[in-house]
C-alpha positions, -999 to +999 in steps of 0.1 A: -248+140-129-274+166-130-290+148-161-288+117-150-304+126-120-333+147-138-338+115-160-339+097-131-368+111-114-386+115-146-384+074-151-398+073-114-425+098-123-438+082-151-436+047-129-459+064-105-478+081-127-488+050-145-508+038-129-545+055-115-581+042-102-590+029-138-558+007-139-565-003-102-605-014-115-596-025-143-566-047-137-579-056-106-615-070-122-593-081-148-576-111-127-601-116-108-626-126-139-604-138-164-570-142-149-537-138-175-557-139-207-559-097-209-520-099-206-515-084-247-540-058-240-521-042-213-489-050-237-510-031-260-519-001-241-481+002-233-467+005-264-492+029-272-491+053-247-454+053-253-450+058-292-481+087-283-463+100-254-432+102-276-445+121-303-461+144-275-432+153-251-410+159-288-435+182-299-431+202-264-397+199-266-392+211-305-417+239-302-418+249-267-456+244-273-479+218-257-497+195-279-533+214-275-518+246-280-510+234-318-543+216-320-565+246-326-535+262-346-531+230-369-565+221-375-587+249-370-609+263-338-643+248-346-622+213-348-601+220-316-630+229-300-651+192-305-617+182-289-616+205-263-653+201-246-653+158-252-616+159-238-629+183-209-658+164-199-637+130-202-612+145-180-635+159-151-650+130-152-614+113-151-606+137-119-640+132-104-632+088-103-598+097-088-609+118-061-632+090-056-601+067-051-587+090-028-617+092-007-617+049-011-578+049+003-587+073+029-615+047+041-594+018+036-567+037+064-590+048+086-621+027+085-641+062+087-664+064+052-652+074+020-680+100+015-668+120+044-635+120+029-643+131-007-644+170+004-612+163+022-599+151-008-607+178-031-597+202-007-560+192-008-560+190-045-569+217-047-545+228-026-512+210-036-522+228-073-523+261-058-491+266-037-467+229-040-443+236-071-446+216-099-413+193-098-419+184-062-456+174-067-451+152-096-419+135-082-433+132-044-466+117-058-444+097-086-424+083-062-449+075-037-467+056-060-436+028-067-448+015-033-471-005-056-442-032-064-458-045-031-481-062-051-451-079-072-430-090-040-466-105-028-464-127-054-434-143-041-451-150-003-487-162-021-489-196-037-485-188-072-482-214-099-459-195-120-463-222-149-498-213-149-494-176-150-472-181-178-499-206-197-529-180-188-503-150-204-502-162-235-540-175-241-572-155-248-601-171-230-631-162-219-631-182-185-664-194-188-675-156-182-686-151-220-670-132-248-688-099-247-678-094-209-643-107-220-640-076-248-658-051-225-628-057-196-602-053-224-614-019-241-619-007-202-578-017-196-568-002-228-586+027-223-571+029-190-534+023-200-538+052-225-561+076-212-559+112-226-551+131-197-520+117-198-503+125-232-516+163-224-499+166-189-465+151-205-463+174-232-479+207-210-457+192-184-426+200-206-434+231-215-437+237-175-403+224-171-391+242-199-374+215-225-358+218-253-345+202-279-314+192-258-336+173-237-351+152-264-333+121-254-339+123-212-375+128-221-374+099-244-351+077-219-380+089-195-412+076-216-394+041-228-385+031-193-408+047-170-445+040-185-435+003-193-424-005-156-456+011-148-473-017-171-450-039-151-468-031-118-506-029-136-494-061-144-488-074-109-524-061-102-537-085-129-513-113-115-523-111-073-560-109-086-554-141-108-540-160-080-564-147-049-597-134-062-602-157-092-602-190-075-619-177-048-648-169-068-643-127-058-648-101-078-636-065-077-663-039-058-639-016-040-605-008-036-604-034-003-608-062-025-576-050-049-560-048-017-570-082-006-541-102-020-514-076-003-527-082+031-531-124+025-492-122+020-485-098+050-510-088+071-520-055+085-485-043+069-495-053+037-529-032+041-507+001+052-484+000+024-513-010-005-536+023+015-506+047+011-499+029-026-539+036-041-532+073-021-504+085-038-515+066-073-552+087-070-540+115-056-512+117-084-534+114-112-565+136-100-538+163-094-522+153-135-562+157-146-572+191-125-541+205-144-552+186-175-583+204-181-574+237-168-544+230-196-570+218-222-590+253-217-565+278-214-543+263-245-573+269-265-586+305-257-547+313-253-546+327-217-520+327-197-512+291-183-490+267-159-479+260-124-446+284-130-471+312-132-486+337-103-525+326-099-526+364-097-512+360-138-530+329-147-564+338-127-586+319-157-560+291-156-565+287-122-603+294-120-608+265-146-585+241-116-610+252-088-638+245-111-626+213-124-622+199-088-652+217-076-672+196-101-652+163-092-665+164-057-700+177-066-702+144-092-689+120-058-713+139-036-748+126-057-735+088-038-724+074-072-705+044-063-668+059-074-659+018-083-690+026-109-684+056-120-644+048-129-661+018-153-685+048-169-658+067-175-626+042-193-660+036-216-662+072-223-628+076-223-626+047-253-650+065-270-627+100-264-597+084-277-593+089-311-599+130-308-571+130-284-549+108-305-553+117-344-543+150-335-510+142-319-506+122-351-511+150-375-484+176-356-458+149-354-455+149-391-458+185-399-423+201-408-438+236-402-435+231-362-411+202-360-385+204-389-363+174-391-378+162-361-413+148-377-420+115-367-400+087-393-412+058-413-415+029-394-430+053-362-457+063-384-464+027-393-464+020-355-484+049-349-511+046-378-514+009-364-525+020-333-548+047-345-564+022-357-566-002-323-580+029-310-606+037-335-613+003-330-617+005-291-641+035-298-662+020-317-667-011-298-669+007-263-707+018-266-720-013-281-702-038-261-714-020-230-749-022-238-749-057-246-733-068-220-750-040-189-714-029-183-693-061-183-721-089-159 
């Protein structure tokens, strides 16, 4: 019963923690431009992040070692290191966008302005990462965030033409909104569905809940359930936007208008539960990427790391956590629209991809930490394949971004 129950809430976390502010933009801008037709990129990004996410929490579980910690070891420091500063910046940037969605559900509950709350908001992450223990933070905030099935049920209450959801699913069109716009919204939802921060804090996050070997299969159980029902729900972002926004000729410019379908279906209770779903979905995530990049650092220059650990033993750890968020809120505070700056950074995080991935890659196969336990044939095929998507997305996320000023 004890297992059950630990793999249990590890499905629910990985529900919540899904989903953040670049799947809220981009699913969200996603409808609302092209309706069904990104459908297989989200597919994409899910199978993805879970064969990645696999390989990650194995290699935890096997060596008792997080993913980043065997980077430097496996392909030298100078290499780690590229890694370490593009996946640092990527993820501050990352943490800066969700303390920006915070600060947006904050204004969305209270009607007072999201600037004012952006100090607020880095204060309690801050916060919550220096005293809440880890399992209770990351099932609180997991769980919190299934409250976004609202935007499912409202499917059921708006007047959706399920035959034409279907139809738009399994088509690729532009929507009369041009091809290069088209590509530019699907690298930004790929690169959202598999953003780095997240195979780091699954396989850091193991270590910090000590797995083993023995917990191989909950962890796995975990990954294969929990991240595609969180796909499920990005997908219901895409759906309500398809069947509000579109034909209404709106587009997505805050977090109001990805709640706009919600409160069509039911009102001011709609609004409450979509402001507390975009809270606990941001203020998950920017809590999974402060720890992210403190991880990132410490796992290089090998000091002492994790939540399990006295600040007063892991001061660097936790100096690299007030810095992160510290320069999260300074980045909000210049006015850049946090809507704008979450588009900047899934293109920079496209671009990041491939360092974060390839590595992962290379560990999984190497007998010298994993044994037996190296990834087999057909998940290398599966993996390689990706790689390549991902190369792919990186290449094309500069140049399509230009030529298109960002998606207009």
């Amino acid at each position: 019963m004890k297992k059950l129950l630990a793999a249990t809430l590890g499905i629910l976390s990985a529900v919540g923690g899904f989903v953040d502010i670049g799947d809220l933009v981009a699913a969200g801008q996603a409808g609302a431009r092209f309706g069904m037709a990104h459908s297989w990129v989200l597919l994409l990004g899910v199978i993805a992040i879970c064969a990645y996410a696999e390989m990650a929490g194995r290699i935890a579980a096997v060596t008792g070692r997080a993913v980043f910690d065997l980077v430097r070891e496996r392909l030298g420091a100078r290499m780690a290191l590229v890694n370490l500063i593009a996946s640092y910046v990527v993820t501050v940037i990352t943490l800066a966008a969700e303390l920006g969605g915070v600060a947006l559900a904050l204004q969305l509950a209270s009607g007072v302005p999201y600037l004012l709350w952006v100090p607020v908001a880095g204060a309690a992450v801050w916060l919550v990462l220096w005293r809440v223990r880890f399992p209770v933070m990351e099932r609180l905030f997991g769980l919190a965030g299934l409250t976004l099935v609202v935007f499912a049920v409202a499917l059921f209450w708006l007047p959706t033409d399920w035959a034409a959801l279907g139809r738009g699913a399994v088509s690729i069109d532009d929507g009369g909104q041009g091809w290069g716009a088209y590509w530019f919204v699907a690298v930004a939802l790929f690169a959202s569905t598999v953003s780095p921060y997240e195979v780091f804090f699954f396989s850091s996050g193991g270590v910090e809940e000590r797995w083993s070997a023995a917990d191989l299969a909950d962890a796995r159980f975990s990954v294969l359930v929990g991240f595609p029902v969180g796909g499920f729900l990005a997908l219901s972002l895409i759906a309500t936007a398809t069947v509000v926004l579109r034909p209404a000729g709106l587009t997505v410019s805050d977090l109001d208008d990805v709640a706009h379908p919600v409160v069509l279906a039911f009102g001011g209770v709609g609004l409450a539960i979509a402001a507390l779903a975009f809270f606990a979905v941001t203020f998950g995530a920017a809590l999974e990427t402060g720890l992210s990049a403190a991880y990132a650092a410490a796992q290089y220059f090998g000091w002492q790391w994790g939540k399990r650990v006295s600040p007063r033993e892991a001061a660097r750890f936790h100096t690299v956590l007030l810095v992160s968020v510290l320069l999260g809120v300074l980045l909000l505070l210049t006015r850049i629209d946090p809507v704008t700056l979450t588009e900047y950074m899934l293109i920079i995080s496209a671009v990041a991809l491939p360092l974060t991935y390839l590595p992962i890659l290379v560990v999984a196969n190497d007998r010298t930490y994993l044994g037996d336990r190296v990834n087999g044939r057909w998940l290398n095929v599966l993996g390689a394949v990706l790689l390549l998507v991902i190369v792919a997305a990186a290449i094309a996320a500069i140049p399509v971004a230009i030529g298109t000023r960002m998606g207009q």
